[in-house]
TIMAR-394624 format. One record per atom (N, C-alpha, C): residue in three letters; atom name; x, y, z. Coordinates in Angstrom, 1 decimal, padded with zeros to 4 digits, always signed. Layout:
// residues N
   type   atom       px       py       pz
    Ala     CA        X        Y        Z
...
//
This chain:
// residues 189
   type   atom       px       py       pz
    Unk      N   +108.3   +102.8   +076.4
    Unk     CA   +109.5   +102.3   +077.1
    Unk      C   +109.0   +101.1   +078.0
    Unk      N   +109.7   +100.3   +078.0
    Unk     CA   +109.5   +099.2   +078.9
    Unk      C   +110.2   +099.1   +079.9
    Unk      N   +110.1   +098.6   +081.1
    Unk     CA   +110.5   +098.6   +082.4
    Unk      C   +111.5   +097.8   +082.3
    Unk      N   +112.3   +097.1   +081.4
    Unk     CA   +113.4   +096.3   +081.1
    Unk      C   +114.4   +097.3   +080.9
    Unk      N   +114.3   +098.3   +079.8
    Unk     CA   +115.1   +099.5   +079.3
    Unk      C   +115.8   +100.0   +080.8
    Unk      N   +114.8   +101.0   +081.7
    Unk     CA   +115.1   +101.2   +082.7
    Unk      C   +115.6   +100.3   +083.8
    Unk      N   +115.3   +099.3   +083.8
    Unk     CA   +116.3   +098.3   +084.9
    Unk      C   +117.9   +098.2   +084.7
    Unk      N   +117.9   +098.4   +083.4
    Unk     CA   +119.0   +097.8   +082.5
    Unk      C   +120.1   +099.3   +082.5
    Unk      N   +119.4   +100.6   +082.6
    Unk     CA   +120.1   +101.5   +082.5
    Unk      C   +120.4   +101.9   +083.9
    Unk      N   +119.6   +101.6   +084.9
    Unk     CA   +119.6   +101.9   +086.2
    Unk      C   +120.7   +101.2   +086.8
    Unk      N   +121.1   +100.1   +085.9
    Unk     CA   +122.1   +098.7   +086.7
    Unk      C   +123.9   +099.6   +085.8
    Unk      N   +123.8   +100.3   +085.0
    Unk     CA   +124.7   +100.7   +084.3
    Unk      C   +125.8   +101.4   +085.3
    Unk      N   +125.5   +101.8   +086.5
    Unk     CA   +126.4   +102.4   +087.3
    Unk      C   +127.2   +101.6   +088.1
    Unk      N   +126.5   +100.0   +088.0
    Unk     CA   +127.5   +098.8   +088.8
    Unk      C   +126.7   +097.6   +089.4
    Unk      N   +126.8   +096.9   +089.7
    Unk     CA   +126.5   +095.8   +090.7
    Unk      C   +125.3   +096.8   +091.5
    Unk      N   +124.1   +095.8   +091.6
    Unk     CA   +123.5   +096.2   +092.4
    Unk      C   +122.5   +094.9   +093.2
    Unk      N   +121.9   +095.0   +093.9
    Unk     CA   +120.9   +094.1   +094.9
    Unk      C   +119.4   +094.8   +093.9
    Unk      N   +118.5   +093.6   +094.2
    Unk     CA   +117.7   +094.1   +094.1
    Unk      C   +116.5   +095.3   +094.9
    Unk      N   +117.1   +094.8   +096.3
    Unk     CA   +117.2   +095.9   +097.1
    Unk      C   +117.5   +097.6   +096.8
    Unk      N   +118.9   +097.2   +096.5
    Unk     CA   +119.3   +098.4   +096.2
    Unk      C   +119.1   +098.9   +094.8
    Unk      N   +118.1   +098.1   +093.8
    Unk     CA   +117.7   +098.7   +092.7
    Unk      C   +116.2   +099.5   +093.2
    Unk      N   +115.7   +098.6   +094.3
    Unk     CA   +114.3   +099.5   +094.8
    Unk      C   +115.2   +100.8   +094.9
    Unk      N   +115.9   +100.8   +095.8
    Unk     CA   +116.6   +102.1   +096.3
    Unk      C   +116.6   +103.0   +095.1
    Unk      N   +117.5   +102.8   +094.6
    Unk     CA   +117.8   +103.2   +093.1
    Unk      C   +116.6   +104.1   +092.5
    Unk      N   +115.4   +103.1   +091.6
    Unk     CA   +114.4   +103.7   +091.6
    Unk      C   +113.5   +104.6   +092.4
    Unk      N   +113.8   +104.6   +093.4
    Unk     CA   +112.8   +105.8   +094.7
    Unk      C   +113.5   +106.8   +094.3
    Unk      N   +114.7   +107.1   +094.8
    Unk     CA   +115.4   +108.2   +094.2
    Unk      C   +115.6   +108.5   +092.6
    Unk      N   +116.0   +108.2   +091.8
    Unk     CA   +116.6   +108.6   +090.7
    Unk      C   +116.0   +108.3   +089.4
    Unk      N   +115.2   +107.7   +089.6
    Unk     CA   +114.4   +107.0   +088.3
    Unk      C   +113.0   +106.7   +088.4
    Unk      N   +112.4   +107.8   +090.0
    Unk     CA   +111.1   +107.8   +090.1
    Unk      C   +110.3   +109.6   +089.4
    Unk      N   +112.0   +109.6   +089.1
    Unk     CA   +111.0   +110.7   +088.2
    Unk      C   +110.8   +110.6   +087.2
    Unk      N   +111.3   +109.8   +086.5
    Unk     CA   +110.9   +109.0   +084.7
    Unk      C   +110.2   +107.8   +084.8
    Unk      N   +110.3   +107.5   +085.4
    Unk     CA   +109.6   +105.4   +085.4
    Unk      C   +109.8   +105.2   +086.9
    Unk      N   +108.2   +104.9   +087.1
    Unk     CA   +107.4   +104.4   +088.1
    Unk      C   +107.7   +102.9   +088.3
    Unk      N   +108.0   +102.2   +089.3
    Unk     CA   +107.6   +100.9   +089.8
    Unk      C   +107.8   +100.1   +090.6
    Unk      N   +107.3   +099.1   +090.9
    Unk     CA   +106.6   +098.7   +092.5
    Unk      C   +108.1   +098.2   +092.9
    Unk      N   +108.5   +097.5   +094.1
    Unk     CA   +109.7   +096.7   +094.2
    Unk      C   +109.5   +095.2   +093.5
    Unk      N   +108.2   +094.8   +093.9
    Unk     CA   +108.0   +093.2   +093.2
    Unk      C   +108.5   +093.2   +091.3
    Unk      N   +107.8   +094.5   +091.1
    Unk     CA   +107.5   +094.6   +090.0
    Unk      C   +109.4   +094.6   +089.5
    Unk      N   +110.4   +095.0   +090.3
    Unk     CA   +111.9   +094.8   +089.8
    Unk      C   +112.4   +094.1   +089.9
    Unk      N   +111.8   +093.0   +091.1
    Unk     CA   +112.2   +091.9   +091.0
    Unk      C   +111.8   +090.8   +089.7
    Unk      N   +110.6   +090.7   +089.9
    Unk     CA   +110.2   +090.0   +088.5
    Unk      C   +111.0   +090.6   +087.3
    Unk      N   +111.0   +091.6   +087.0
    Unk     CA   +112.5   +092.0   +086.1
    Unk      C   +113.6   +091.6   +086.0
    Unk      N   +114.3   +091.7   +087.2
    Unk     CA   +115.7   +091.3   +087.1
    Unk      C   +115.7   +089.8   +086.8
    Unk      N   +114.4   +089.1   +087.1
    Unk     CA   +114.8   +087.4   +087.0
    Unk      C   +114.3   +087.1   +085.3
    Unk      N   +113.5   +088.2   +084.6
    Unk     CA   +112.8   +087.6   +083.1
    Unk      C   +114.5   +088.9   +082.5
    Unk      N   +115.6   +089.5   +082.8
    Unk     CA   +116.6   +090.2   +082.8
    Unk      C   +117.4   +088.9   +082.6
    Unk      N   +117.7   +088.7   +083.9
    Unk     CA   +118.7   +087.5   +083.9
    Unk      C   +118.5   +085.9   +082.9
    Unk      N   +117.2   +085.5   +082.6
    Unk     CA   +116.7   +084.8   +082.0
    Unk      C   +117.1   +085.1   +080.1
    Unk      N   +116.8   +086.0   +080.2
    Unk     CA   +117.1   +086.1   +078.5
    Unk      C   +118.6   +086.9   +078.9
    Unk      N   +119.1   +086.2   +079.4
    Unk     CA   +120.8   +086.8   +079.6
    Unk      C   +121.2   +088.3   +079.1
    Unk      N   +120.7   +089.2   +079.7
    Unk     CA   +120.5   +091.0   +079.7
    Unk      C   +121.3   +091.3   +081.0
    Unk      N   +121.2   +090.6   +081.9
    Unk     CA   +121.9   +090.9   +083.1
    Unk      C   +122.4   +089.9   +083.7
    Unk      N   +123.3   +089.6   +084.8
    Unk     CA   +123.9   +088.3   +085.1
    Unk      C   +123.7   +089.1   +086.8
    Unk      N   +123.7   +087.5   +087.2
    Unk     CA   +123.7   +088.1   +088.4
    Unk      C   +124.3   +087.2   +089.0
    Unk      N   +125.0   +087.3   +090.4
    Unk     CA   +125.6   +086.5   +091.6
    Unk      C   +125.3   +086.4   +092.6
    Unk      N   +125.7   +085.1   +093.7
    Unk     CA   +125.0   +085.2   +095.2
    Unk      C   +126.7   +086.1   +095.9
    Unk      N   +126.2   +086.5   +096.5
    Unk     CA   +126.9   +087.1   +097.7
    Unk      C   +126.6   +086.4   +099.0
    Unk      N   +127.4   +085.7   +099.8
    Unk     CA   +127.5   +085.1   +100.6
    Unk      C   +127.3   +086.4   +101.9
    Unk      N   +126.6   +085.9   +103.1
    Unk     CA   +126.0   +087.1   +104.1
    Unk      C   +126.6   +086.6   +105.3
    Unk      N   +127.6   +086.4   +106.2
    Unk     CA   +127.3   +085.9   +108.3
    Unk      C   +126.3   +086.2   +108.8
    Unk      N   +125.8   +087.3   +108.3
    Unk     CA   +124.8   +088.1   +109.3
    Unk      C   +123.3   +088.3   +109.7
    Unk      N   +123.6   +088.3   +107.6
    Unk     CA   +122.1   +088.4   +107.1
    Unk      C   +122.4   +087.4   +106.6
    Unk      N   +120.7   +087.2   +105.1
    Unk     CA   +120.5   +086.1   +104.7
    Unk      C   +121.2   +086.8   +103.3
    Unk      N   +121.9   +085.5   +102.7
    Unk     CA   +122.5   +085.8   +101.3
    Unk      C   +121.9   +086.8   +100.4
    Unk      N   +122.6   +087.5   +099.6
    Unk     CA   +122.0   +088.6   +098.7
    Unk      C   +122.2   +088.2   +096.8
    Unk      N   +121.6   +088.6   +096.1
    Unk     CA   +122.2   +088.1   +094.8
    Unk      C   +122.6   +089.8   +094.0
    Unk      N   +123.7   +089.8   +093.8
    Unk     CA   +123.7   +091.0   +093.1
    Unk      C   +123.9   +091.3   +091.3
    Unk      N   +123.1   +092.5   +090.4
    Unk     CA   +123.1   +092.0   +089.4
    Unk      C   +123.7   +093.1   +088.6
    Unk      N   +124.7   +093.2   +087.3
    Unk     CA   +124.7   +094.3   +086.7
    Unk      C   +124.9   +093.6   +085.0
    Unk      N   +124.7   +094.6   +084.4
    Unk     CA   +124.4   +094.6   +082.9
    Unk      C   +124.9   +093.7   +082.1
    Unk      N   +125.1   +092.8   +081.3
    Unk     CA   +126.2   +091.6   +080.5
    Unk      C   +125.9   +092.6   +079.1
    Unk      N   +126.9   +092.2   +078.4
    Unk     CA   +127.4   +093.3   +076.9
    Unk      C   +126.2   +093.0   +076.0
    Unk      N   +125.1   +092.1   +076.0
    Unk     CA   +123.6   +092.0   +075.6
    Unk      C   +123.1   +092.6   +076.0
    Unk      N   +122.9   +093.0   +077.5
    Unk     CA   +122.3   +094.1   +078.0
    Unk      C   +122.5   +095.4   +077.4
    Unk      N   +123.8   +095.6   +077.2
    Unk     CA   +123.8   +096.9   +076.9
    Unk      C   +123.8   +097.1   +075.1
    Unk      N   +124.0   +096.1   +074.4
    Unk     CA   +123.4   +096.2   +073.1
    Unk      C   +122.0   +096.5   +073.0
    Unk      N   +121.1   +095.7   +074.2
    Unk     CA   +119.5   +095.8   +073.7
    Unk      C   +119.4   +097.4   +074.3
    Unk      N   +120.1   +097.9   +075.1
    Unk     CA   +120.2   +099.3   +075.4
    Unk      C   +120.3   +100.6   +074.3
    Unk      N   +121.4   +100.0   +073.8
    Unk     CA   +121.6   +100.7   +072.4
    Unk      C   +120.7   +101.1   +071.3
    Unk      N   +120.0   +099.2   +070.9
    Unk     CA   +119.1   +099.4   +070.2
    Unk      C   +117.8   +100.1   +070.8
    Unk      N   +117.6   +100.6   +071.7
    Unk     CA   +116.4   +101.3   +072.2
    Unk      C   +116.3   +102.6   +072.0
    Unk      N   +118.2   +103.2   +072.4
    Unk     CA   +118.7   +104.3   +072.5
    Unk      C   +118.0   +104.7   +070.4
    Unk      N   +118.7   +103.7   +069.9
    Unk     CA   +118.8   +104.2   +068.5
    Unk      C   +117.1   +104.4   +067.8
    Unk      N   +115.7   +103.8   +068.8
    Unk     CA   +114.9   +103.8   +067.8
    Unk      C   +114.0   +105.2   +068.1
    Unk      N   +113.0   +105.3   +067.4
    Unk     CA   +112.8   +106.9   +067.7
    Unk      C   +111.2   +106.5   +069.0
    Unk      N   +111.8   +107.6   +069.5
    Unk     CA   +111.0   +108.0   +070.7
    Unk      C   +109.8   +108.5   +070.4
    Unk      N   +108.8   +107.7   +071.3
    Unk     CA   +107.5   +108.3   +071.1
    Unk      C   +106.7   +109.0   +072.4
    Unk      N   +106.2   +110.0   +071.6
    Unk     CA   +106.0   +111.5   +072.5
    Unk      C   +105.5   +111.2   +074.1
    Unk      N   +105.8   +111.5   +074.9
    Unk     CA   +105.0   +111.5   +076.2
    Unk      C   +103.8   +112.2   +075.8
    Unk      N   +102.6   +111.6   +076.9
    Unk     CA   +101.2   +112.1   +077.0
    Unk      C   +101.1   +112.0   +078.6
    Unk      N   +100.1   +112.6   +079.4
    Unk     CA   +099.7   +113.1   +080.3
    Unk      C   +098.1   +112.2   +081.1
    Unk      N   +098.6   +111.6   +081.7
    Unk     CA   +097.2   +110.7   +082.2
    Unk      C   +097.1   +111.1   +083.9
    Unk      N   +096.6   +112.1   +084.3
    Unk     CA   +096.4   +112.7   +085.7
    Unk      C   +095.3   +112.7   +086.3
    Unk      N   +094.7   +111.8   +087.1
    Unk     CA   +093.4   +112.2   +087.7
    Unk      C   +092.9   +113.3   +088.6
    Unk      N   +094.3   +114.0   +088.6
    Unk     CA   +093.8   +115.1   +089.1
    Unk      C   +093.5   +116.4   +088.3
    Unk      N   +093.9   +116.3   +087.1
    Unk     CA   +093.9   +117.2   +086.1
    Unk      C   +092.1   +116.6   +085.4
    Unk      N   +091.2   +115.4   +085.3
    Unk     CA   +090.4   +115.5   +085.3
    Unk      C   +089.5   +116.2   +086.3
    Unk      N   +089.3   +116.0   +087.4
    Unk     CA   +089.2   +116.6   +088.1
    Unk      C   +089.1   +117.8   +088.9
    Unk      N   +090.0   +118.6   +088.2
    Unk     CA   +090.4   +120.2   +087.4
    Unk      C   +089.1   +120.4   +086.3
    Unk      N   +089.4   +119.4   +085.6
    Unk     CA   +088.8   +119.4   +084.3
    Unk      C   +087.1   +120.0   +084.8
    Unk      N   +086.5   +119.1   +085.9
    Unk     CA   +085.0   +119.1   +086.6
    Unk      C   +084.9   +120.9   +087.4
    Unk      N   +085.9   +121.4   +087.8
    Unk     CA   +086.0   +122.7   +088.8
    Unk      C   +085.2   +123.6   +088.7
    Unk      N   +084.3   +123.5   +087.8
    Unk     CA   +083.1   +124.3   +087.5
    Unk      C   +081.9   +123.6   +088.2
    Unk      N   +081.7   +122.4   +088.8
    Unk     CA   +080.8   +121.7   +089.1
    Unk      C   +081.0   +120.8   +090.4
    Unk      N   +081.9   +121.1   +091.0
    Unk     CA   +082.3   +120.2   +091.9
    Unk      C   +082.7   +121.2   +093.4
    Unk      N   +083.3   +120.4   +094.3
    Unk     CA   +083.5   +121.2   +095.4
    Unk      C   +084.9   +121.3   +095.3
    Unk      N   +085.0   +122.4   +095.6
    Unk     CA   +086.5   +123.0   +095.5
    Unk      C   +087.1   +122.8   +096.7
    Unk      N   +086.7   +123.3   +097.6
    Unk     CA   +087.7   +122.5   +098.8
    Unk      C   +088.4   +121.3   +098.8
    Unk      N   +087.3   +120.1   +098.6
    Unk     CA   +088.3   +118.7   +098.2
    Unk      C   +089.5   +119.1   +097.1
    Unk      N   +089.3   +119.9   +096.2
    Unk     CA   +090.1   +120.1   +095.3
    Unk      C   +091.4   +120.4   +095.6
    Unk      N   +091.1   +121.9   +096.1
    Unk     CA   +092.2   +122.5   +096.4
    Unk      C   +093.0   +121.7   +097.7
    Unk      N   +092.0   +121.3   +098.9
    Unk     CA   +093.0   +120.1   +099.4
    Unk      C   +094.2   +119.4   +098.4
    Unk      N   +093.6   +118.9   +097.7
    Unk     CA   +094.6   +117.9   +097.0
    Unk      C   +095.6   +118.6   +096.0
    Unk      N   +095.6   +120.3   +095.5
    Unk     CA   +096.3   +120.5   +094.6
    Unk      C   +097.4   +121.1   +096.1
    Unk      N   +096.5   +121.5   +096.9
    Unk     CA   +097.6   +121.8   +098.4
    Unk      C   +098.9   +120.7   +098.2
    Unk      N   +098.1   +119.4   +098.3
    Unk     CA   +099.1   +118.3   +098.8
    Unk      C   +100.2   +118.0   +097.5
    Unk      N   +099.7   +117.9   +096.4
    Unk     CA   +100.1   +118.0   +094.8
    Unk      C   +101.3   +118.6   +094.9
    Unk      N   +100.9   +119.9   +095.6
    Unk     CA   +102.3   +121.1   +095.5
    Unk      C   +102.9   +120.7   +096.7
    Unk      N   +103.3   +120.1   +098.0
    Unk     CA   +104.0   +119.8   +098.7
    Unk      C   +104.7   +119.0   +098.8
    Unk      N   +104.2   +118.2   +097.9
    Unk     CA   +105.1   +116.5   +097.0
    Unk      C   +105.7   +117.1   +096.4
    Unk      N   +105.1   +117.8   +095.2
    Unk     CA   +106.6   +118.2   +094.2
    Unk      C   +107.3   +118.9   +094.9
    Unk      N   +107.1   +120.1   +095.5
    Unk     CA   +108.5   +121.0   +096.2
    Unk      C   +109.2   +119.6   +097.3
    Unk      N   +108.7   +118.5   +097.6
    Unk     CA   +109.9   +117.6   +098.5
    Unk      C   +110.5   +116.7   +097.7
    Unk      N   +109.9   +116.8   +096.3
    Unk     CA   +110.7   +115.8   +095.1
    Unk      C   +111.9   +116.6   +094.4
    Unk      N   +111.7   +117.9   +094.6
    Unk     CA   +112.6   +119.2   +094.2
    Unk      C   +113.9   +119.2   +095.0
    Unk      N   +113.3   +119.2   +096.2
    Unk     CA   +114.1   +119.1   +097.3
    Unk      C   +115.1   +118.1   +097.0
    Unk      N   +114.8   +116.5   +096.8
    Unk     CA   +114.9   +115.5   +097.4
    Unk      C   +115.9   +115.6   +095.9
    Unk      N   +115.5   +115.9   +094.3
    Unk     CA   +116.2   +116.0   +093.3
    Unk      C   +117.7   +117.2   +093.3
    Unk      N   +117.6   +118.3   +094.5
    Unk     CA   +118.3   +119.2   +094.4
    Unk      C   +119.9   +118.5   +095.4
    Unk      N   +119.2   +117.9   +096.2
    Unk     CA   +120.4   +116.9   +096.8
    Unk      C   +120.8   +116.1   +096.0
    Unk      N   +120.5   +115.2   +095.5
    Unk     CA   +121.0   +114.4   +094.5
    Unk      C   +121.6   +114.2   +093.1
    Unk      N   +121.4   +115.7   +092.6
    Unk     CA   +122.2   +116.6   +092.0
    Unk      C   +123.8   +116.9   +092.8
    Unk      N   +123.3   +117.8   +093.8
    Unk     CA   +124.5   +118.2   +094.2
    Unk      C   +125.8   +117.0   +094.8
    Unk      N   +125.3   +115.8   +095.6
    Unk     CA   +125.9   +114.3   +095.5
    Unk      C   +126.5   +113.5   +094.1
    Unk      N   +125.7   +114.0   +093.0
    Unk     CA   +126.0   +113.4   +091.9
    Unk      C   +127.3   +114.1   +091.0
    Unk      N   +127.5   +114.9   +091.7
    Unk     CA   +128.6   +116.0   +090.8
    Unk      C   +129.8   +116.8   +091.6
    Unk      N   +129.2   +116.5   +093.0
    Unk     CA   +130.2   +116.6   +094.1
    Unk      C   +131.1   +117.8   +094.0
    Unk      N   +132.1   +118.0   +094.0
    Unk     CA   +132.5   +119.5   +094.5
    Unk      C   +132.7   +120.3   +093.1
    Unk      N   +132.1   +119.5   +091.8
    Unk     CA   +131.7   +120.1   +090.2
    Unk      C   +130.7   +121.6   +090.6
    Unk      N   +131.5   +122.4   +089.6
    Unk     CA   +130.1   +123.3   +089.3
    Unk      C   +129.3   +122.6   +088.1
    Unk      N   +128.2   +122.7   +088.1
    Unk     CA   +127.4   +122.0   +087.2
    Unk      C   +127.7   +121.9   +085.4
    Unk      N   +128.5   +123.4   +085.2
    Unk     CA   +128.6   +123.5   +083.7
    Unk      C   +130.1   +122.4   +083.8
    Unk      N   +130.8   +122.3   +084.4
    Unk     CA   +131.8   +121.8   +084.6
    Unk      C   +131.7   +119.7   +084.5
    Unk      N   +130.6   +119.6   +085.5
    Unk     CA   +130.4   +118.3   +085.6
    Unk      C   +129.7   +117.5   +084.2
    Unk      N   +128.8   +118.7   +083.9
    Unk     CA   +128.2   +118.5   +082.4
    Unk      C   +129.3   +118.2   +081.7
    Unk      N   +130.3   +118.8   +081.0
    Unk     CA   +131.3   +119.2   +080.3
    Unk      C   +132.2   +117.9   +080.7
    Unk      N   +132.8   +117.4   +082.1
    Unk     CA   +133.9   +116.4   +082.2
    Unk      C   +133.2   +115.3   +082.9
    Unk      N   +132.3   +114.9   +084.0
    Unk     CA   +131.5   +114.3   +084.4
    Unk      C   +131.4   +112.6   +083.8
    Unk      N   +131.8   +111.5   +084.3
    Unk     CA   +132.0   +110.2   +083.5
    Unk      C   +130.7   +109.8   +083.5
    Unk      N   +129.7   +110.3   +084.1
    Unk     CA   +128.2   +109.5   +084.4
    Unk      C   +127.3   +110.6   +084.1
    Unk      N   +126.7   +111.4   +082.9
    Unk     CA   +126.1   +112.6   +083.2
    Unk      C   +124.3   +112.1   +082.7
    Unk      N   +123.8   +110.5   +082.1
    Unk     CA   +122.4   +110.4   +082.2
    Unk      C   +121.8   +111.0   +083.6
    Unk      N   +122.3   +110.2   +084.6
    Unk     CA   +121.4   +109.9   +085.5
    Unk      C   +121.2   +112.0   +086.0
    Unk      N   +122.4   +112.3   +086.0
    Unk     CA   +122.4   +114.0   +086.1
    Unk      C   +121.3   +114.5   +085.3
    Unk      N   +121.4   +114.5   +084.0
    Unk     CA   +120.5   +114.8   +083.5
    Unk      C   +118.8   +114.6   +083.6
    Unk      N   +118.6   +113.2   +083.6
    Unk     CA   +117.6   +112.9   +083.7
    Unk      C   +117.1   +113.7   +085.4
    Unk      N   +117.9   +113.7   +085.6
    Unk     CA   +117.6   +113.9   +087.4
    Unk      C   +117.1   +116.0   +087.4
    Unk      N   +117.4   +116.1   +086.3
    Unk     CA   +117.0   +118.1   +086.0
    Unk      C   +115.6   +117.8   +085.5
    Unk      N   +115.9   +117.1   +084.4
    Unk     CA   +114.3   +116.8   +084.2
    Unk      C   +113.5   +116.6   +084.9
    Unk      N   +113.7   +115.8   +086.0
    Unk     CA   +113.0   +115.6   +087.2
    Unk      C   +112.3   +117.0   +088.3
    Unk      N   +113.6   +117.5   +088.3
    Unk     CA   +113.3   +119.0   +088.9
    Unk      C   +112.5   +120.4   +088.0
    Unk      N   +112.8   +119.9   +086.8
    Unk     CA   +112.3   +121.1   +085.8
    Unk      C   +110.3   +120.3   +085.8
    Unk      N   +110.4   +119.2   +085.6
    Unk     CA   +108.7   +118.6   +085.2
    Unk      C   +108.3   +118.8   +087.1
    Unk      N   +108.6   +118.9   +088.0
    Unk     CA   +108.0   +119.3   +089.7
    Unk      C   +107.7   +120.6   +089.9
    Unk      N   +109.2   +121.2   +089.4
    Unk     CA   +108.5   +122.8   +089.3
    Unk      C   +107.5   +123.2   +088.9
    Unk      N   +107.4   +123.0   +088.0
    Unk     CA   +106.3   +122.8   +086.7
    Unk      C   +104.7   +122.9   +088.1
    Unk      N   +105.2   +121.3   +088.1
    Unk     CA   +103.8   +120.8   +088.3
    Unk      C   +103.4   +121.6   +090.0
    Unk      N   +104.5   +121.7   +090.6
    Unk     CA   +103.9   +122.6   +091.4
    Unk      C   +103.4   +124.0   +091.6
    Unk      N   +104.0   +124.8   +090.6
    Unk     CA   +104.2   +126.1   +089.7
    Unk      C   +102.3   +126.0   +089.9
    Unk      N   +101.7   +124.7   +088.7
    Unk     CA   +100.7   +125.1   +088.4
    Unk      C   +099.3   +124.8   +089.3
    Unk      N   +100.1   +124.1   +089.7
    Unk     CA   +098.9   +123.5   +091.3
    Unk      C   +098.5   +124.6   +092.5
    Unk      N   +099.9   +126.0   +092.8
    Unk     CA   +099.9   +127.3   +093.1
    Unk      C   +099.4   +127.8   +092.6
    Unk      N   +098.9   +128.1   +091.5
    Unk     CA   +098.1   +129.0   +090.3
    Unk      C   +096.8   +128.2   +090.3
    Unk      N   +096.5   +127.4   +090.3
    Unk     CA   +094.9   +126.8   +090.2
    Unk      C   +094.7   +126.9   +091.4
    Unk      N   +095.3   +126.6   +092.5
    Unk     CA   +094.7   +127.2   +093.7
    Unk      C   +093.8   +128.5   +094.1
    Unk      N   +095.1   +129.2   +093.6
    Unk     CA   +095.1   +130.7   +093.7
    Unk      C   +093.4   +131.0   +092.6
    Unk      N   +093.4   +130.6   +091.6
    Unk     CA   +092.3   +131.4   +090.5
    Unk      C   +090.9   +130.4   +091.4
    Unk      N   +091.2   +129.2   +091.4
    Unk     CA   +090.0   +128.6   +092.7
    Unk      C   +089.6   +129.4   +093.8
    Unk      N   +090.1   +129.5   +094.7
    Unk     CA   +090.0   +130.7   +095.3
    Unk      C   +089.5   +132.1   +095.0
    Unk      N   +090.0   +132.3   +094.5
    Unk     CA   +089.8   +134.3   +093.6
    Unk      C   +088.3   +134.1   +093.2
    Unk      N   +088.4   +133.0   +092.6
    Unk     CA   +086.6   +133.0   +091.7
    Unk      C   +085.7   +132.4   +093.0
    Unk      N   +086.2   +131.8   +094.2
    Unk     CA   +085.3   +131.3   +095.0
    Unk      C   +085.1   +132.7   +096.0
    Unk      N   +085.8   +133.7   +095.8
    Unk     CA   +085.3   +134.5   +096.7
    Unk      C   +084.5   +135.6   +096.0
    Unk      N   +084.9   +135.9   +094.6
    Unk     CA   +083.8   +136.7   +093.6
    Unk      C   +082.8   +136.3   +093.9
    Unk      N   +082.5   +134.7   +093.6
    Unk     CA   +081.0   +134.4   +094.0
    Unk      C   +080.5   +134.6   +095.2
    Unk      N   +081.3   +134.4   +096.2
    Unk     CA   +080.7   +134.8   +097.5
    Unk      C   +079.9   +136.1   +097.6
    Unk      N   +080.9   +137.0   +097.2
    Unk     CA   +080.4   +138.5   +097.0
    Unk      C   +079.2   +138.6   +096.5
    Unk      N   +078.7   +138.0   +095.1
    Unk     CA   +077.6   +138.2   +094.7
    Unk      C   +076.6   +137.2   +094.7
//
């Protein structure tokens, strides 16, 4: 996937600033696709260049002018054709799971420091996804919002979000724990 796809689907809910596409991505689309603010900026302008997005100034009194941008019916064609081609598998690039990989040979305290901190991020990305769930569907019960709901990607993707943290925190609690258990076996003997 390319960071075009995601700009392009992130702009689908309306007019946005580039600003508020950072925004955007921190919350809602930092759990599928990573990226910097510069890095969206340079998007939206190689976006707007091959006419995918249009964008306008917004006149400011206060502040300094803002340009805001959302999808033109090319954009959402090249959207389509992405939607329609087949998906290729996720894979797993973690340096902390190398790392893991060494835990026979290495110091485990640094380790487990960092699987400590590992699991504190994801339970505040859980957190941070469980609000924005419940904002996104508003006084819906979930089967309900799924079912009538005019915007249900960003909902969805947003579970995935919470289902792949659990996960990852799940397992960061369990490698701790067996780190531990075998660091104290050894102790013993």
């Amino acid at each position: 996937m390319a960071l075009r796809h995601a700009v392009l689907a992130a702009l689908l809910d309306g007019e946005l600033s580039g600003y508020q596409l950072a925004k955007a991505f921190d919350v809602g689309v930092a759990n599928f696709w990573y990226a910097q603010p510069q890095q969206l900026y340079a998007e939206l302008t190689r976006l707007e260049k091959e006419g995918l997005v249009a964008g306008r100034e917004v006149v400011q009194e206060t502040r300094p002018n803002k340009r805001l941008f959302h999808v033109t019916d090319t954009g959402v064609a090249e959207l389509e054709a992405f939607t329609a081609a087949s998906a290729k598998p996720a894979f797993i690039r973690d340096d902390l799971l190398v790392k893991v990989q060494a835990a026979d040979r290495v110091d485990t305290d640094a380790l487990i420091a960092q699987l400590t901190d590992r699991a504190r991020i994801a339970q505040a990305k859980i957190d941070l996804f469980g609000t924005l769930l419940c904002r996104l569907r508003g006084d819906r019960t979930e089967e309900d919002f799924l079912r009538h709901g005019d915007r249900i990607g960003p909902y969805l993707t947003c579970l995935r979000g919470v289902a792949f943290e659990q996960e990852n925190r799940d397992w960061c609690v369990r490698t701790i724990d067996v780190l531990e258990e075998r660091r104290q076996l050894h102790a013993r003997h």
